[in-house]
C-alpha positions in Angstrom: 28.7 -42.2 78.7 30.5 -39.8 75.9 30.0 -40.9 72.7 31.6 -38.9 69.4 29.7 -39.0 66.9 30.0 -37.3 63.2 27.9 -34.9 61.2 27.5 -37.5 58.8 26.2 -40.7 60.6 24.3 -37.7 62.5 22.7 -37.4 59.4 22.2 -40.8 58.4 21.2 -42.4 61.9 19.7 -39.1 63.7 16.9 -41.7 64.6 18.7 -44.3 65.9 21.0 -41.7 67.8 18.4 -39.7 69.5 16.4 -42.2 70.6 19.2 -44.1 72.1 20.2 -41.1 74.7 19.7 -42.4 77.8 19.7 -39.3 80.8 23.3 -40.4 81.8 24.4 -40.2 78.3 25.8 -37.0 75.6 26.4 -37.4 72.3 29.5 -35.0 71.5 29.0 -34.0 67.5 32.1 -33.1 65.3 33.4 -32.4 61.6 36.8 -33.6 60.6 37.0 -35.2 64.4 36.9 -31.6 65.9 33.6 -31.2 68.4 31.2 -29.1 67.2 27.9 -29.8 69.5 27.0 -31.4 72.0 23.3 -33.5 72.3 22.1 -33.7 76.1 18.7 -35.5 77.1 16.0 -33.1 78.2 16.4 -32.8 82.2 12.7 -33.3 83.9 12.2 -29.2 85.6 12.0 -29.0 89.3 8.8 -27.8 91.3 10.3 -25.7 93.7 7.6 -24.3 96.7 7.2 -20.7 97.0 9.0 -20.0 100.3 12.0 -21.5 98.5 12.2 -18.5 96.0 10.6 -15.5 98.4 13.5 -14.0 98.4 13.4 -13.6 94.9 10.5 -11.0 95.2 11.5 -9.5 98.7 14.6 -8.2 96.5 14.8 -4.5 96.6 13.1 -2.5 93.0 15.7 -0.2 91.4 15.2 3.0 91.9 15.7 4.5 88.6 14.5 1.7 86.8 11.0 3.2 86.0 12.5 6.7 85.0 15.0 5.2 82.7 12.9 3.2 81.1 9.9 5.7 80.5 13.3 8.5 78.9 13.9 5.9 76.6 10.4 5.0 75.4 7.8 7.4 74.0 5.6 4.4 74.3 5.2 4.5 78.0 2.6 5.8 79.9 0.6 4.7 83.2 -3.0 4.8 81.1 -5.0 1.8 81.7 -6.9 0.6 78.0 -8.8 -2.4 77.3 -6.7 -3.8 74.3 -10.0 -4.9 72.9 -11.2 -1.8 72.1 -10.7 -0.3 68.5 -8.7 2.6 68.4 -10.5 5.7 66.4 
């Protein structure tokens, strides 16, 4: 269910109207009766196994990737440091 809400009862029943969202509901926000927003429950994430997103790391590296990035960062270097240790 859509239901339009104003800014203004937004801001005088943002209790009432939060808590009321149900996960088939969203609450459309406007000003002057022009939509603004839109309030949407939170949907639950989905646990997905990993051979369902292998491909994701089977995808080929760019090649250039790793020399663009290191021309435009003088920041960049291969050296391995323990970030605990104080710099002299």
């Amino acid at each position: 269910m859509i239901r339009h809400v104003s800014v203004e009862q937004l801001q005088v029943d943002v209790t009432e109207i939060v808590l009321g969202l149900r996960a088939e509901d969203e609450i459309v926000v406007t000003v002057s009766d022009e939509p603004v927003a839109r309030i949407v429950p939170v949907r639950p994430g989905r646990w997905r196994m990993g051979r369902d997103i292998a491909h994701i790391f089977e995808t080929p590296v760019d090649p250039t990737w790793q020399t663009e990035l290191a021309s435009q960062s003088d920041v960049l270097d291969d050296a391995v440091r323990d970030s605990w240790e104080t710099q002299s």
